[in-house]
BADO-10390 format. One record per residue: x, y, z of N, C-alpha, C in turn; residue in three letters; chain; residue number from 0. Coordinates in pm, 1 decimal, decimal comma. Layout:
<pts>
(pt (X Y Z) (X Y Z) (X Y Z) ALA A NUM)
...
</pts>
This chain:
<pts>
(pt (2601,6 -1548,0 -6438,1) (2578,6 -1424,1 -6371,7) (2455,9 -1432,4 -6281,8) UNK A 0)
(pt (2378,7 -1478,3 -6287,7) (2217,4 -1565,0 -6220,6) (2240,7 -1594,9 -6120,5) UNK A 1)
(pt (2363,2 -1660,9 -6144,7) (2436,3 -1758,5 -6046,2) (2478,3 -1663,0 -5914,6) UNK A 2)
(pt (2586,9 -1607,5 -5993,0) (2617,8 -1503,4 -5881,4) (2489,1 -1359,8 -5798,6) UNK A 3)
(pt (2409,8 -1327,8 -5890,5) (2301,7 -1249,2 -5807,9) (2212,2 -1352,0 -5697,9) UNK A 4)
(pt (2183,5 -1441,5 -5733,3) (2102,4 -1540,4 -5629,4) (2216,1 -1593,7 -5517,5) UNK A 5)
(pt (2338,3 -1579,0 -5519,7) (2420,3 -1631,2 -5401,0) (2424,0 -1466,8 -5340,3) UNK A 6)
(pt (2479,4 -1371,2 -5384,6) (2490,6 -1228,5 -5366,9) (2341,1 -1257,3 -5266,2) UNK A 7)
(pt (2222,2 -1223,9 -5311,3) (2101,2 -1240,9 -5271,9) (2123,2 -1280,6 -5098,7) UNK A 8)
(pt (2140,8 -1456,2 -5118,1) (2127,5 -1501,6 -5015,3) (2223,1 -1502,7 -4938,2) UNK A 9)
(pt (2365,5 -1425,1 -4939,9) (2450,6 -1375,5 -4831,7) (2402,4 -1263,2 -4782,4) UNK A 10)
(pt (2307,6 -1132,0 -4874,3) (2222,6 -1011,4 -4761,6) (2087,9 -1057,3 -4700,2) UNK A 11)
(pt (2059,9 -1138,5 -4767,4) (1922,3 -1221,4 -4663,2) (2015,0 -1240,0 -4519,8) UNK A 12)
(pt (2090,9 -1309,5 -4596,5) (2156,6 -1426,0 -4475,6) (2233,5 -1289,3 -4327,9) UNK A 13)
(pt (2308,2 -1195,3 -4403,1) (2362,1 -1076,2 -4292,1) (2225,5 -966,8 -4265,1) UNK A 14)
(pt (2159,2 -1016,6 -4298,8) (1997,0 -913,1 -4241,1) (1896,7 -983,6 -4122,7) UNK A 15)
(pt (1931,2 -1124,1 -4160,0) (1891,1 -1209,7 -4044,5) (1979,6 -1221,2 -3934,2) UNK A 16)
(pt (2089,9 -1199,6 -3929,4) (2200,3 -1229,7 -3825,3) (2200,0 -1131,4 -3796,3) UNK A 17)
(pt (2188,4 -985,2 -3814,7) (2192,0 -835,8 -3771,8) (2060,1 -868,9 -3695,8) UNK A 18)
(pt (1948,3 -894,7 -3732,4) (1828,1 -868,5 -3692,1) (1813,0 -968,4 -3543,8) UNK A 19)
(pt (1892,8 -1100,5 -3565,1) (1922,2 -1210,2 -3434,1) (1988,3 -1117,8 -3313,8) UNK A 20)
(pt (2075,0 -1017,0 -3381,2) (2178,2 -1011,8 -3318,1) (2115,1 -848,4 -3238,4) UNK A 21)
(pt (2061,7 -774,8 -3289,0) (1950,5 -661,5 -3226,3) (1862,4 -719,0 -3117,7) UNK A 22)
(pt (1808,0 -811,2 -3152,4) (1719,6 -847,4 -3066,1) (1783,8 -893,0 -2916,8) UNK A 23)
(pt (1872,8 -1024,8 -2949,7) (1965,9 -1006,5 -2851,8) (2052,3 -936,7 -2741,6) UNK A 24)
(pt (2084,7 -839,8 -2827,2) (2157,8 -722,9 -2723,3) (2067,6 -664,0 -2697,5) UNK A 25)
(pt (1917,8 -585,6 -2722,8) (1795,2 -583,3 -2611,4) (1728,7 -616,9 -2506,3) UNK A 26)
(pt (1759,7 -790,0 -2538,4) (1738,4 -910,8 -2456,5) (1786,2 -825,7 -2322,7) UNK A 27)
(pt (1944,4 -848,1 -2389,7) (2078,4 -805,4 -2258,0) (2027,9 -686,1 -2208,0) UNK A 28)
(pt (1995,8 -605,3 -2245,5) (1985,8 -506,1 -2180,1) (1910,4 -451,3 -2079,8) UNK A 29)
(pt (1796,7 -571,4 -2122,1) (1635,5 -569,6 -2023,2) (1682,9 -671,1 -1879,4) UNK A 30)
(pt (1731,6 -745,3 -1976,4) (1764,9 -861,0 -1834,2) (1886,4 -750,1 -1755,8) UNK A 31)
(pt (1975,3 -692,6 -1759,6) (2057,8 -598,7 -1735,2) (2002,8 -522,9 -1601,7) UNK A 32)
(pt (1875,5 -431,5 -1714,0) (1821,5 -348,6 -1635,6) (1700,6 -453,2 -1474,8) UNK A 33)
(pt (1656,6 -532,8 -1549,6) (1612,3 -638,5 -1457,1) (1653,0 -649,5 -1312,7) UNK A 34)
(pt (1817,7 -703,4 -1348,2) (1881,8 -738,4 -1238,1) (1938,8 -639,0 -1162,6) UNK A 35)
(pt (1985,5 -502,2 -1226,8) (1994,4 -385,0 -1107,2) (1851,2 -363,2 -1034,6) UNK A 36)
(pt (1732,3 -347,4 -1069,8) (1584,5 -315,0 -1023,5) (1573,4 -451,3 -918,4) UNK A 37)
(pt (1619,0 -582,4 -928,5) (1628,8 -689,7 -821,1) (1730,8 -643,8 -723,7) UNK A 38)
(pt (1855,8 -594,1 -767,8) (1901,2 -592,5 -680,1) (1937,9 -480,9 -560,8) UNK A 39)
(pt (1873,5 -373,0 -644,1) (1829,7 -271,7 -543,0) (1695,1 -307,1 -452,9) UNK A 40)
(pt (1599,7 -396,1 -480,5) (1543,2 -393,0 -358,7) (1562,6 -539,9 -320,3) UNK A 41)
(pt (1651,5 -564,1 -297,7) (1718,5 -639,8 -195,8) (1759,8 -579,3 -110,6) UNK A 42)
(pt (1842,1 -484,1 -183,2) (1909,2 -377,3 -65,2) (1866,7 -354,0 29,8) UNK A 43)
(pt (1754,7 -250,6 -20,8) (1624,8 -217,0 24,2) (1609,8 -278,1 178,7) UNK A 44)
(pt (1550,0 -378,1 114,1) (1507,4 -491,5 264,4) (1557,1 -534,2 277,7) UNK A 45)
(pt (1665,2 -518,0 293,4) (1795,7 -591,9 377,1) (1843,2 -482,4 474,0) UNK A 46)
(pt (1853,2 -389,7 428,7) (1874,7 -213,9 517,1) (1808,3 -213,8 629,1) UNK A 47)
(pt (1633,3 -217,6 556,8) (1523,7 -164,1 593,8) (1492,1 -222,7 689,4) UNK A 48)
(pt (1540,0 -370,7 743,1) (1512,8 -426,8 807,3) (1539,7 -401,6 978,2) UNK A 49)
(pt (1683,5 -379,0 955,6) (1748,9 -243,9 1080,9) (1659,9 -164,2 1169,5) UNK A 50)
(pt (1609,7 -118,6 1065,2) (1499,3 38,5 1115,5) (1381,7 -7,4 1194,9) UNK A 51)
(pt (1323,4 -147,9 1194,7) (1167,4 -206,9 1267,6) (1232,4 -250,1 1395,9) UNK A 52)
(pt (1124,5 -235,2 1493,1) (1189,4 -296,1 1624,9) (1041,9 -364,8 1679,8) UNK A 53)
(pt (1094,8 -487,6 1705,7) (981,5 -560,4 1761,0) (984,6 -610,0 1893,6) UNK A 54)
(pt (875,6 -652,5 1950,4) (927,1 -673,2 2142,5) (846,6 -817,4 2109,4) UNK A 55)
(pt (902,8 -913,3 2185,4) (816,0 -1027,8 2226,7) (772,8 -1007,5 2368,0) UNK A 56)
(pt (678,3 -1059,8 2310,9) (553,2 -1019,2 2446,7) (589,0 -1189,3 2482,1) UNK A 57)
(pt (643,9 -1257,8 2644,8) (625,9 -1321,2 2775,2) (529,4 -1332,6 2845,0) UNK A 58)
(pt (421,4 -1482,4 2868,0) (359,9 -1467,6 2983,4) (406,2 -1532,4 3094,1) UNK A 59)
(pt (425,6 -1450,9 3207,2) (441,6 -1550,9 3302,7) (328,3 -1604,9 3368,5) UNK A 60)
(pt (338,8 -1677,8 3444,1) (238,8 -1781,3 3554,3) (154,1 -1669,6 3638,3) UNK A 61)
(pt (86,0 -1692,3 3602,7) (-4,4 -1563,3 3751,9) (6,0 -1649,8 3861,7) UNK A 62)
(pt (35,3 -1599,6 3958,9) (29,3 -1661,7 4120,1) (-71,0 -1581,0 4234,1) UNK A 63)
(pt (-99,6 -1649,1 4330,7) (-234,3 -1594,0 4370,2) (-183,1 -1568,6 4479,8) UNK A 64)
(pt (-40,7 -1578,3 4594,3) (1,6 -1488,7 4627,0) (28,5 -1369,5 4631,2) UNK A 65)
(pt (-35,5 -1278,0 4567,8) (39,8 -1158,9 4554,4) (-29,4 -1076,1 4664,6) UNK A 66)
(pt (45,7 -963,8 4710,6) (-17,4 -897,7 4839,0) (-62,0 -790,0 4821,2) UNK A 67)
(pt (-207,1 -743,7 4813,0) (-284,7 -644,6 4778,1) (-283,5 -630,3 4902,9) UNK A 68)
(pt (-399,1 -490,0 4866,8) (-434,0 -393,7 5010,8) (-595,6 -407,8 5004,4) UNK A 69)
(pt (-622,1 -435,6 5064,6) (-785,1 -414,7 5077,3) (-866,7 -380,1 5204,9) UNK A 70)
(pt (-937,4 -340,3 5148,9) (-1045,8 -223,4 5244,7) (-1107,6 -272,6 5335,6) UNK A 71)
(pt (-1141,9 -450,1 5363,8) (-1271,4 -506,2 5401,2) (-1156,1 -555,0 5514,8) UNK A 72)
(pt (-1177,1 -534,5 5656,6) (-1108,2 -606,6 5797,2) (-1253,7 -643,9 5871,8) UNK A 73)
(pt (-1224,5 -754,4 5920,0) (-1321,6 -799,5 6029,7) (-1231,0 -799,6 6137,4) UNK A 74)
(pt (-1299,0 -737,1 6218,8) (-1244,6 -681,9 6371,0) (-1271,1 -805,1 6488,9) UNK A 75)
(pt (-1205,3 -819,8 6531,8) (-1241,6 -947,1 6653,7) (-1223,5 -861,4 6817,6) UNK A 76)
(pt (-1344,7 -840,9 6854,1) (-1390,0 -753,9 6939,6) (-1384,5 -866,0 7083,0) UNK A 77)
(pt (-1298,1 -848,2 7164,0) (-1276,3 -914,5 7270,4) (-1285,9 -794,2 7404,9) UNK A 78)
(pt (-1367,9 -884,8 7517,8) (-1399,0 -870,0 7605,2) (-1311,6 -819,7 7720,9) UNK A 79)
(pt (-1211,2 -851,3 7763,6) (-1128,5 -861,8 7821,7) (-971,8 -820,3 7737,3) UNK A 80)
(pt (-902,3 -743,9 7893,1) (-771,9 -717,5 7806,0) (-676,8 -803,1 7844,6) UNK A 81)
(pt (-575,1 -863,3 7761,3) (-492,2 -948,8 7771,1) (-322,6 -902,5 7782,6) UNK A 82)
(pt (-297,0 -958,7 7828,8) (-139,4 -887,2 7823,6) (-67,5 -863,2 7709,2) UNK A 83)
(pt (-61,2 -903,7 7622,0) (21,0 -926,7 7452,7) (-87,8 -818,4 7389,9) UNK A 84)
(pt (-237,8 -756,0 7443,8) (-343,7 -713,4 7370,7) (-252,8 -522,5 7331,2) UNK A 85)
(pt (-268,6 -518,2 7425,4) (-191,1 -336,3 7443,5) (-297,8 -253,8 7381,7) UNK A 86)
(pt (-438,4 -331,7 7433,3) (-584,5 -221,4 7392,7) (-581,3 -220,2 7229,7) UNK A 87)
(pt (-554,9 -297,8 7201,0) (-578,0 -285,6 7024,6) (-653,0 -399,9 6974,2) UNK A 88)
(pt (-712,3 -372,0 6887,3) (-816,1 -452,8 6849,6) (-763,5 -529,8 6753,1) UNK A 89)
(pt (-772,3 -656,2 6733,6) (-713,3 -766,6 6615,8) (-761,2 -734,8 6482,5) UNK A 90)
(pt (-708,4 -735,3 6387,8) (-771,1 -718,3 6306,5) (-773,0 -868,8 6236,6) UNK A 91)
(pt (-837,1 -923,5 6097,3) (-803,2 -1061,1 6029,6) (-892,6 -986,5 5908,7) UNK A 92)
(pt (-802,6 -1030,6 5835,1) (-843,2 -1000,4 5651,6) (-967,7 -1060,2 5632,5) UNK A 93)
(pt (-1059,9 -1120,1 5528,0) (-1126,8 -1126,4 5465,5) (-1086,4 -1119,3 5301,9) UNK A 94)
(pt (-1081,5 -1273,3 5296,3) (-1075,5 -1289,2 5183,5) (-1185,0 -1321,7 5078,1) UNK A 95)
</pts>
């Protein structure tokens, strides 16, 4: 009868440890569960979100020193005499 209470014994040890393996486990699952919806909503997230930003790339081009401004400063070339092509107007020449 010894016999049988010490085996009795160690089959509810034995189903209190496998209940208790087996709790922990399906917690496990449930965290990792909840885990992977909380990953995979913000994936979403920034994957959506990404849509909504707008960025410009900024281009430099070459500056060129052609370009044709207006400027204020004329030196006048004041001639003596009128010439035929003149038509009384005075030459003007930039100043650069």
């Amino acid at each position: 009868m010894l016999l049988y209470f010490l085996g009795a014994s160690k089959l509810a040890m034995l189903y209190a440890i496998v209940n208790a393996v087996a709790a922990i486990a399906a917690k496990a699952l449930i965290v990792a569960k909840v885990a992977l919806a909380i990953a995979t909503a913000i994936a979403l997230t920034k994957a959506s979100g990404h849509k909504e930003k707008v960025s410009y790339e900024i281009i430099k081009h070459p500056y060129h020193s052609y370009e044709q401004t207006q400027s204020a400063s004329y030196d006048y070339d004041h001639h003596g005499g009128f010439e035929e092509n003149d038509l009384n107007y005075r030459k003007r020449r930039r100043i650069y």
